[in-house]
C-alpha positions as CSV (number, residue, x, y, z in Angstrom):
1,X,0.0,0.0,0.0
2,X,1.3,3.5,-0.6
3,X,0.2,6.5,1.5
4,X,0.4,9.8,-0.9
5,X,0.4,12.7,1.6
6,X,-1.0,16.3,-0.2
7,X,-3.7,14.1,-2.0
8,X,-5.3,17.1,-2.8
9,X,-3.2,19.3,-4.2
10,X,-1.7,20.2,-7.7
11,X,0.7,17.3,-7.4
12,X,-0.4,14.9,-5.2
13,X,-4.1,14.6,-6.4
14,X,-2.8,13.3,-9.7
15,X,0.1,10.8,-7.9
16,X,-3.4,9.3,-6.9
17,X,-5.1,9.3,-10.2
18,X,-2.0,7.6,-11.7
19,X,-0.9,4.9,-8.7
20,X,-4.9,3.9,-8.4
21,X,-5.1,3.6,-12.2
22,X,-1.6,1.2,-12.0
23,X,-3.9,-0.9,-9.7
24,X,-1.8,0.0,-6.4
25,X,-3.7,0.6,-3.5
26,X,-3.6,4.0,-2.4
27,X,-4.3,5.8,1.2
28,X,-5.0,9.3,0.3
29,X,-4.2,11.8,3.2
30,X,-4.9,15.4,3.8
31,X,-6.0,18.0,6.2
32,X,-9.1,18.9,3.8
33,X,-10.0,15.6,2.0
34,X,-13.6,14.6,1.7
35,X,-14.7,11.2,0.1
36,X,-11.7,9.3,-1.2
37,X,-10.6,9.6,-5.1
38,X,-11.8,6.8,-7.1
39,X,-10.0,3.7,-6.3
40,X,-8.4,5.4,-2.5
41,X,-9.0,5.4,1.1
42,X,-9.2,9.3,2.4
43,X,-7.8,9.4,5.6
44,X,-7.8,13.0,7.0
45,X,-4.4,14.3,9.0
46,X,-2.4,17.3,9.3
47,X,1.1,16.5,8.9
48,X,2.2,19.4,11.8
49,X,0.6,16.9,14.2
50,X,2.7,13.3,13.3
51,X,0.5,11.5,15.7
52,X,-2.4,12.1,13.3
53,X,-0.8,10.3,11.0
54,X,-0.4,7.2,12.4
55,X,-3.5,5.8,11.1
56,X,-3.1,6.1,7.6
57,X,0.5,4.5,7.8
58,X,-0.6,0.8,9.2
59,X,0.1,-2.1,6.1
60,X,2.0,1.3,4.2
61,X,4.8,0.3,2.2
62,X,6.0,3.5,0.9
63,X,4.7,7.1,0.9
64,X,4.6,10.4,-0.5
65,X,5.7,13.4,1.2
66,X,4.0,16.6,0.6
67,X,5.2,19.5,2.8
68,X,2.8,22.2,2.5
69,X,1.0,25.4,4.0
70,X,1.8,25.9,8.2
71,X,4.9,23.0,7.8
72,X,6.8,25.5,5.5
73,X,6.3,28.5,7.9
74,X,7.9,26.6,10.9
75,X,4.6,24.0,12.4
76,X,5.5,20.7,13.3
77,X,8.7,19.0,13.3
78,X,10.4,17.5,9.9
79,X,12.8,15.1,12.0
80,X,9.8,14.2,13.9
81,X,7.5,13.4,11.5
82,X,10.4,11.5,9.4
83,X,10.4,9.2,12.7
84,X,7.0,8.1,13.2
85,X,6.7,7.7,9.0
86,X,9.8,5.2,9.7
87,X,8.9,3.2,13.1
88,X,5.5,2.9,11.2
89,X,7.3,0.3,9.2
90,X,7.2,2.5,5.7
91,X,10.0,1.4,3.6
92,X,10.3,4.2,1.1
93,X,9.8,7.9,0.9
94,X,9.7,9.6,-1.7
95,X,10.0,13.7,-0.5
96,X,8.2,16.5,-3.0
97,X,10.9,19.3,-2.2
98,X,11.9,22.5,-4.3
99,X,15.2,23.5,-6.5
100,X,15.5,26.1,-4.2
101,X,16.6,24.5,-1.6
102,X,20.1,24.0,-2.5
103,X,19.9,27.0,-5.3
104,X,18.9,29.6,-2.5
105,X,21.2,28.1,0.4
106,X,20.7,31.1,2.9
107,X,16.7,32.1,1.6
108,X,14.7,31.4,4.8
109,X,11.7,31.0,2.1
110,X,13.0,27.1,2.1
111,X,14.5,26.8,5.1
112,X,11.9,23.7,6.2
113,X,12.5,21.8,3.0
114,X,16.5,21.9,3.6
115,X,15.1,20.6,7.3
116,X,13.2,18.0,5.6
117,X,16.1,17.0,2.7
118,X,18.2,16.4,5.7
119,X,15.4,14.6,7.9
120,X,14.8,11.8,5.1
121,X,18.5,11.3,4.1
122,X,19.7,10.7,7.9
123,X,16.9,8.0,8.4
124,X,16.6,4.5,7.9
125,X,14.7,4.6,4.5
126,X,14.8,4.6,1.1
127,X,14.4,7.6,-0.6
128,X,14.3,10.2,-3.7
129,X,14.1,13.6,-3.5
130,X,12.1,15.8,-6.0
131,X,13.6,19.4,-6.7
132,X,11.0,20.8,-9.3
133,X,11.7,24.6,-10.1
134,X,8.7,27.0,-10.5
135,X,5.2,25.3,-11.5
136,X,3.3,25.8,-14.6
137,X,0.1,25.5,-12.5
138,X,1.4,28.8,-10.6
139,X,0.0,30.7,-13.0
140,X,-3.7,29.5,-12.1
141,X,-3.2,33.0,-10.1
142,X,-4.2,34.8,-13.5
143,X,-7.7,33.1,-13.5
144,X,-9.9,36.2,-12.4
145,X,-8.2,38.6,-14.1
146,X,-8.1,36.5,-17.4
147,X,-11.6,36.0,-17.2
148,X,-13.0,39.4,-15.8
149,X,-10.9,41.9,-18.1
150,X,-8.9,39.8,-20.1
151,X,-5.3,40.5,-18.6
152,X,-2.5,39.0,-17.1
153,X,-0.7,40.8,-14.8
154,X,2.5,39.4,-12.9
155,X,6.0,41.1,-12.0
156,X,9.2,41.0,-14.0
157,X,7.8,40.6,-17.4
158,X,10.6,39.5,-19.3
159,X,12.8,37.1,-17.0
160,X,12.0,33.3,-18.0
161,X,12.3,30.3,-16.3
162,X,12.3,27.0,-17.2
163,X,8.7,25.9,-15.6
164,X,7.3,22.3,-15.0
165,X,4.3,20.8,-15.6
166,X,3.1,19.4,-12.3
167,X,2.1,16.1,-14.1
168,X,5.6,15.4,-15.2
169,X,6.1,16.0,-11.4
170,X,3.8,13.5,-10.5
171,X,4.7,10.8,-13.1
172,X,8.5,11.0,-11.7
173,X,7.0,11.1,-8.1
174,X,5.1,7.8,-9.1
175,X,8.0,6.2,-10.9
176,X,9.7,6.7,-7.8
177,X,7.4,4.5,-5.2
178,X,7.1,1.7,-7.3
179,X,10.8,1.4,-8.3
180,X,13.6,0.8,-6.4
181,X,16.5,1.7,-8.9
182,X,15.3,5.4,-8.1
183,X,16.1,5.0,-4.1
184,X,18.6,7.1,-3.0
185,X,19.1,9.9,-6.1
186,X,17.8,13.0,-6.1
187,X,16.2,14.8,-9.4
188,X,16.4,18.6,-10.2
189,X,12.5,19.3,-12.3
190,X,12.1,21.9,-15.1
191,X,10.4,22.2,-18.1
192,X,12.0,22.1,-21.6
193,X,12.4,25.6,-22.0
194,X,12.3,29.3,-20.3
195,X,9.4,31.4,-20.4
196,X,8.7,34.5,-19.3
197,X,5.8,35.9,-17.8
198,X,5.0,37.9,-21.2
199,X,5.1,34.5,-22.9
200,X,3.1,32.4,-20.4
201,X,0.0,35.3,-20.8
202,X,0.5,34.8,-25.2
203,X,0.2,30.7,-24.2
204,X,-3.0,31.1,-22.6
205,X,-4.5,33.4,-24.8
206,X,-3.7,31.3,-27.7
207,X,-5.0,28.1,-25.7
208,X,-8.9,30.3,-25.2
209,X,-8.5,31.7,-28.3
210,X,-8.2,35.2,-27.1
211,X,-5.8,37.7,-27.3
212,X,-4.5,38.4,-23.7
213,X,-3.5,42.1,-22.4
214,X,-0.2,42.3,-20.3
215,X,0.2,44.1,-16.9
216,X,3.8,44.4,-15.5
217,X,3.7,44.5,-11.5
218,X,6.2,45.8,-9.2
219,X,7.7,43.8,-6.8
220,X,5.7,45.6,-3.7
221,X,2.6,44.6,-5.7
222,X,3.5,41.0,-6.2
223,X,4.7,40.9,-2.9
224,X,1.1,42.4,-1.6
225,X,-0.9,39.6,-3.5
226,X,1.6,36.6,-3.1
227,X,1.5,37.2,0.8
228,X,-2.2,36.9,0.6
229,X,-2.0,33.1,-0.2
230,X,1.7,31.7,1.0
231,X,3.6,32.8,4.3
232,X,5.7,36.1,3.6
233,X,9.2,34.0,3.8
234,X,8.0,32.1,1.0
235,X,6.5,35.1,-1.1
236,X,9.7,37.2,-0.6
237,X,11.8,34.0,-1.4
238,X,9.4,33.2,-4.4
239,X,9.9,37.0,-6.2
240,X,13.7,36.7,-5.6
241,X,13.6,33.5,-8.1
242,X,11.5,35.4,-10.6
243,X,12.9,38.7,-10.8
244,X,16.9,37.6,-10.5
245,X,17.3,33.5,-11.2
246,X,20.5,32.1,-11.0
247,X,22.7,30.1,-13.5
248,X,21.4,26.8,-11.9
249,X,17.5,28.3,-11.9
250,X,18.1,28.8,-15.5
251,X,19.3,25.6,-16.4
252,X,16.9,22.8,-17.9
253,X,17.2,19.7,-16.1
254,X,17.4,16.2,-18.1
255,X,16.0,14.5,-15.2
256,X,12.6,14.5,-16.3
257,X,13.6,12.4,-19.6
258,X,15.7,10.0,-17.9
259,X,13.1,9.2,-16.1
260,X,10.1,9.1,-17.7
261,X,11.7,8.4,-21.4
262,X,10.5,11.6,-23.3
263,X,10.9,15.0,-23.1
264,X,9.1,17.4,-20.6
265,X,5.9,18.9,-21.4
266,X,6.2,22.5,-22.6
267,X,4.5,25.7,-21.4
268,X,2.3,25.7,-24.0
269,X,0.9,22.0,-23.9
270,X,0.2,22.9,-19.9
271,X,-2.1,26.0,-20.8
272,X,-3.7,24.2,-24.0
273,X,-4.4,20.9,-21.1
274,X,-5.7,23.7,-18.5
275,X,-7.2,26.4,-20.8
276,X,-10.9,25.5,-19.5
277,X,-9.8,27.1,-16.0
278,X,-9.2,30.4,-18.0
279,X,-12.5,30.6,-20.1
């Protein structure tokens, strides 16, 4: 059985989809979850409390680790929760953590996820770390203002980064659990190419068929909204990626392809696949 952690969110709902559709049998866990995906067994838990976990962990052979929301801004304990996830008798891990965890060393933003890299690699199981870079699906933050005035408006128009589609994410999270030739190596996530903010507002208008206006934020007004949905650490951390990437931010990753055997879906195929949110 394999526990998937986050099994409602961008990545973890479709780690579901796909392990249920291999026939595994999946325990889907989150603070929020209502009736269980097709084919799952919901188990509701909040990951700052490991205790409530425990349930969802009995017969688990290997899990899914989603640290999200309070965990990031300091809740809970990463060392602790990596302990009752092991004495629980889970074999493998396989932890969703960020490229900016080793890319932004000092950035407090991902401070936790260095805590939890460090948590998983000193216990007793097998692992793989995920570092994806920025998410395609970020950009579902342009919904109500692409549907009420036809506009996009996001900071630093022009800098690009190589996004990722959260179902390549998934797929490589999924390859991970059920095979073991993946234990112990970590993979760096991007897309196949950089694009820019500028660009990511032409995909979607070209995926609804409409032609999309551009608004260029400043960072004060980025930093205003994106502190409305994430802890300030993270927002602040988030805009120093976007506005001033490094080398390694830049870079696109072959991980995706080795593992998966084909190139990573573009920009463009993500907002053509999601371009009913938008309408």
């Amino acid at each position: 059985m394999i526990v998937v952690t986050g099994a409602t969110g961008t990545v973890g709902r479709t780690v579901v989809r796909l392990l249920t559709g291999a026939g595994e049998k999946v325990t889907a866990v989150s603070r929020h979850i209502g009736d269980a995906p097709a084919g799952a067994v919901a188990v509701r838990a909040d990951l700052a409390d490991a205790e409530s976990l425990r349930p969802a962990l009995d017969g688990a052979e290997a899990l899914f680790l989603c640290p999200a929301g309070d965990l990031l801004a300091g809740a809970g304990s990463p060392k602790g929760l990596v302990g009752t996830i092991e004495a629980a008798g889970v074999r493998r891990v396989v932890l969703l953590s960020s490229q900016a965890s080793v890319t932004r060393p000092r950035a407090l933003s991902h401070a936790r996820l260095r805590e939890f890299e460090h948590a998983v690699r000193d216990s007793g199981l097998r692992w793989t770390i995920l570092r994806p870079g920025g998410f395609a699906s970020n950009t579902y933050a342009h919904i109500a203002s692409v549907r009420a005035d036809r506009t996009v408006a996001a900071p630093f128009g022009d800098v690009g980064l190589p996004l990722v589609d959260p179902a390549d994410i998934a797929e490589v999270a999924v390859a991970a659990l059920q095979d073991e030739r993946h234990d112990g190596r970590t993979y760096v996530l991007t897309g196949p190419a950089a694009v820019t903010p500028r660009e990511q507002a032409a995909a979607i208008g070209s995926a609804i068929g409409v032609g999309l206006g551009f608004t260029e934020l400043t960072r004060e007004q980025a930093m205003a909204r994106l502190s409305q949905v994430m802890p300030e650490p993270v927002a602040d951390g988030t805009l120093d990626i976007m506005g001033a990437p490094t080398d390694e931010e830049l870079a696109i990753s072959p991980h995706v392809e080795e593992v998966l055997g084909r190139a990573p879906r573009s920009y463009a195929e993500w907002a053509v696949r999601n371009a009913a949110a938008f309408r």
